[in-house]
C-alpha positions in Angstrom: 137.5 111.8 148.0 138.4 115.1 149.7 138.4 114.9 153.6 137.6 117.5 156.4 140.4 118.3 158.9 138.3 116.0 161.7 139.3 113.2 158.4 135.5 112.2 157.7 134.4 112.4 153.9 134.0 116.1 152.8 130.2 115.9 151.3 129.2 116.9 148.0 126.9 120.0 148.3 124.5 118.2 145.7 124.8 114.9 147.4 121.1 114.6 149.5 122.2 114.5 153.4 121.5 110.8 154.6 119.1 109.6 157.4 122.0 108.6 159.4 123.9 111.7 159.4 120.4 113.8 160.5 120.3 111.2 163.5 123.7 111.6 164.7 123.9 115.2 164.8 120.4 115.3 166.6 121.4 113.3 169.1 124.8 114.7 169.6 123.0 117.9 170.5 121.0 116.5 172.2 122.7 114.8 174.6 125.7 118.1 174.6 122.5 120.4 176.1 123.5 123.3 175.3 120.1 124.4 175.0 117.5 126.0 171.9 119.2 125.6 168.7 118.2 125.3 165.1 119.7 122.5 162.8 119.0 122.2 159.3 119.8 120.0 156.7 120.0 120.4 152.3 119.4 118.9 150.4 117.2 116.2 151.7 115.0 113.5 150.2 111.2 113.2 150.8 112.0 109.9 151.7 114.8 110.3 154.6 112.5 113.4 156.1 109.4 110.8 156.2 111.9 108.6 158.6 113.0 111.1 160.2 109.8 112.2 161.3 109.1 108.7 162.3 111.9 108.6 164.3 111.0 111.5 165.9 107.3 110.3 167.0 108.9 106.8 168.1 111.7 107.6 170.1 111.3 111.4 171.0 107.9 111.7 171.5 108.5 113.8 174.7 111.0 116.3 173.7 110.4 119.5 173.0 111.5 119.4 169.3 109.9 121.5 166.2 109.9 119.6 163.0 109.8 121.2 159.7 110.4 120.0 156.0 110.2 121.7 153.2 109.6 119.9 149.9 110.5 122.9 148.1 113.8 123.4 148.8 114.1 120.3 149.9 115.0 121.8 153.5 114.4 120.3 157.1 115.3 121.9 159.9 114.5 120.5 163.7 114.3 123.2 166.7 115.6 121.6 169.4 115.1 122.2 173.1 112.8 124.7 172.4 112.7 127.9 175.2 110.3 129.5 176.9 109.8 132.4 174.9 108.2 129.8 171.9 105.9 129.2 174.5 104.1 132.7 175.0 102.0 132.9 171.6 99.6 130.9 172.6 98.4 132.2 176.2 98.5 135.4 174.2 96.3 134.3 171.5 94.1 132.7 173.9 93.6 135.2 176.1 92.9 137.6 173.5 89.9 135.5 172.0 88.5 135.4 175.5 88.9 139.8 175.5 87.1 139.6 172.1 84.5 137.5 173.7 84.1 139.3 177.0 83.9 142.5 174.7 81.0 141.3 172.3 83.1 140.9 168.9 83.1 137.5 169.4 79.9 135.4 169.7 79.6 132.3 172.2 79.3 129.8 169.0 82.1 131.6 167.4 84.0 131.7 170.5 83.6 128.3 170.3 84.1 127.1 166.6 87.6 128.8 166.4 90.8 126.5 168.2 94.5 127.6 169.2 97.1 125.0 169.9 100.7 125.1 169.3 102.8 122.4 167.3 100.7 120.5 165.2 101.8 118.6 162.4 100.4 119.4 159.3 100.8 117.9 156.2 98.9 118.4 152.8 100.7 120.9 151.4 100.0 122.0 147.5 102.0 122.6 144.5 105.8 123.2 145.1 105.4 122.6 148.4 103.9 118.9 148.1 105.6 116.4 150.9 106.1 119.2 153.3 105.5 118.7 156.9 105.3 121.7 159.4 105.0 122.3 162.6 103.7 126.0 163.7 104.7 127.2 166.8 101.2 128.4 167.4 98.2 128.6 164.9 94.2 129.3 164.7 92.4 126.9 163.4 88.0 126.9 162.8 87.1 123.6 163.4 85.4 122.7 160.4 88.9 123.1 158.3 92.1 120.9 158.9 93.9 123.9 157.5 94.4 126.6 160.3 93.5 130.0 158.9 96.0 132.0 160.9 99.7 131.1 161.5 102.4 132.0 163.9 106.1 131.7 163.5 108.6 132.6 165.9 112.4 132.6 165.8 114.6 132.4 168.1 117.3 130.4 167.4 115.5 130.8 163.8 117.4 133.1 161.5 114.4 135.6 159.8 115.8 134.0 156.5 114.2 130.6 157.9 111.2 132.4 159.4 110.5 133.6 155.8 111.0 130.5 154.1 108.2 129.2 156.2 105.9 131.7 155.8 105.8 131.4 152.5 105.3 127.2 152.8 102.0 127.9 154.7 100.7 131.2 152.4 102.1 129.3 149.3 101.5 126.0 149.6 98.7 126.3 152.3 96.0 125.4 149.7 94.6 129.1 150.0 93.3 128.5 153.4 96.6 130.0 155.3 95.0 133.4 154.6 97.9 135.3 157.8 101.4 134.3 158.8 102.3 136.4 162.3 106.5 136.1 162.2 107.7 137.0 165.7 111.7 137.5 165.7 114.0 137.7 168.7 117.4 138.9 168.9 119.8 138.2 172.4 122.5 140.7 172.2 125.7 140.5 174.5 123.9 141.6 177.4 121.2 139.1 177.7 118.7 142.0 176.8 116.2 140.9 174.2 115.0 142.7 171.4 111.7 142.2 169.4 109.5 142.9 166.6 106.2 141.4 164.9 105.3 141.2 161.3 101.9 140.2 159.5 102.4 138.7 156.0 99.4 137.7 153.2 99.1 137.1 149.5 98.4 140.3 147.2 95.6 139.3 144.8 98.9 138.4 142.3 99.3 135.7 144.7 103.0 137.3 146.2 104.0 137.6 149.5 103.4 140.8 150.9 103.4 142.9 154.4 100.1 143.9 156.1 101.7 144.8 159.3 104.7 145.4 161.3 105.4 146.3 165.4 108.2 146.6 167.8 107.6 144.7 170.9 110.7 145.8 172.5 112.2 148.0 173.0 109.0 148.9 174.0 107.8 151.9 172.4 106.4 155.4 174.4 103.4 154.3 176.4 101.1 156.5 173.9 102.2 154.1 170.8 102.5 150.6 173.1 99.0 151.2 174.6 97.7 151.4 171.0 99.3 148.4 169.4 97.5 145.9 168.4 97.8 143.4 165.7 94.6 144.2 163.3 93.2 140.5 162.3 89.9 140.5 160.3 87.3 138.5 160.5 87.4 136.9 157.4 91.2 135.4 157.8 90.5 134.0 160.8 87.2 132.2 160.0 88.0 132.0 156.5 85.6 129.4 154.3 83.9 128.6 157.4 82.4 132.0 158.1 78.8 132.0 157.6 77.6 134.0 154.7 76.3 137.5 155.3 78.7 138.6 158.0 81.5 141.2 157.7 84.6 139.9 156.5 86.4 143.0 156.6 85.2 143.6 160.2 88.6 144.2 162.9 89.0 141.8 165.3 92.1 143.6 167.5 94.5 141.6 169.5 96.3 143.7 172.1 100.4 143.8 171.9 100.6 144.1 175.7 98.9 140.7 176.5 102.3 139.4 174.5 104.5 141.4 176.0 103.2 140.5 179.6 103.8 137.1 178.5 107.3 137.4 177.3 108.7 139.3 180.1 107.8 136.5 182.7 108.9 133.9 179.8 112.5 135.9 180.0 112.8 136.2 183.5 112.4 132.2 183.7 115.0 132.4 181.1 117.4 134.6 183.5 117.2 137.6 180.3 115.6 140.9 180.5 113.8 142.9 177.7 115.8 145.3 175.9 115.4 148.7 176.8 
């Protein structure tokens, strides 16, 4: 069998990874601290992700880790030591259903019947995506649904490649109740200045992938296009089946950029990194 030059077995590339050599390298990393970082493994059985996971809830219940596994490609990747920045999406989101409330777009009961949390682990995926598991970094869920309606996905240590495999897991295989994937993507460049942009993805009525919306959060644009940004949510995807019947789907519910870039700047400065400029 061939060897690597450190004189362990080379692996085959169609040889699934093993359970054991996921929870070496996880720890390795973990206990080396060197901070967010995205490790993925393929191919890997439905099987050794299940134990995984149960690893995971056993013995690292407290860490800041983001699990995902994709049945499909038969990917799973773990986000370690997750940063501040990952954080951010749901103050923003929060905050911005309180403005819609406070401003009379939202009423009290559907201020109320809409929930935002951050990484939840959902399972039930359909089709090729069957035996996934995924955690969002931040989602928006009604409360009659144990689908959320509205996803985020942000990348840090993420490549976009990644970010785009996920989002089509949840519009694909989210049993047509994933109706928005938000994919947030961050970029450190030798200066420790910070570049981002923010991208809305749906399903054409073909059923493909395709781009609603796309902003730069920074470098932040002339103060006549940042005042204006806003990401343009209707009413329909967030509520999705469990709006009642006879209201406006196609009604704007706006989310202001700035509420997410006030949150990112304080996230970087924790993070000793500045905004690019």
């Amino acid at each position: 069998m061939p060897v690597a030059p450190n004189g362990y077995p080379l692996r085959s590339a169609k040889q699934p990874t093993s359970y054991y050599e996921i929870l070496n390298k996880l720890y390795r990393q973990l206990n080396q601290g060197e901070g967010e970082q995205s490790l993925e493994w393929e191919p890997v059985d439905v099987a050794v992700a299940e134990r995984v996971e149960q690893e995971l809830d056993r013995a690292l219940e407290n860490r800041s880790i983001r699990f995902t596994f994709d049945a499909f490609t038969k990917t799973l990747r773990l986000v370690i030591m997750v940063t501040d920045i990952h954080e951010c999406h749901i103050p923003w989101l929060s905050f911005s259903f309180g403005e819609l409330r406070a401003n009379g777009l939202l009423t009290i009961p559907e201020f109320r019947s809409v929930s935002i949390h951050g990484c939840t682990r959902f399972t039930g995926f359909l089709g090729q995506y069957t035996s996934s598991r995924k955690e969002p970094d931040a989602h928006i869920i009604p409360l009659t649904l144990d689908m959320p309606t509205v996803v985020v996905e942000s990348g840090w240590s993420e490549s976009r490649a990644q970010l785009h495999r996920d989002r089509n897991l949840w519009l694909i295989g989210g049993r047509g109740v994933v109706n928005v994937v938000i994919v947030i993507k961050w970029v450190k460049n030798r200066s420790n200045q910070v570049k981002g942009d923010i991208e809305l993805f749906d399903l054409d009525p073909q059923g493909a992938v395709r781009s609603l919306q796309q902003e730069v959060i920074f470098p932040e644009p002339p103060p006549n296009i940042a005042n204006a940004q806003q990401i343009r949510l209707t009413r329909g995807q967030i509520f999705g089946s469990s709006l009642p019947p006879g209201q406006n789907t196609a009604q704007i519910l706006p989310i202001e950029l700035s509420e997410l870039r006030y949150q990112v700047i304080a996230a970087l400065r924790r993070m000793g990194l500045t905004p690019a400029s």
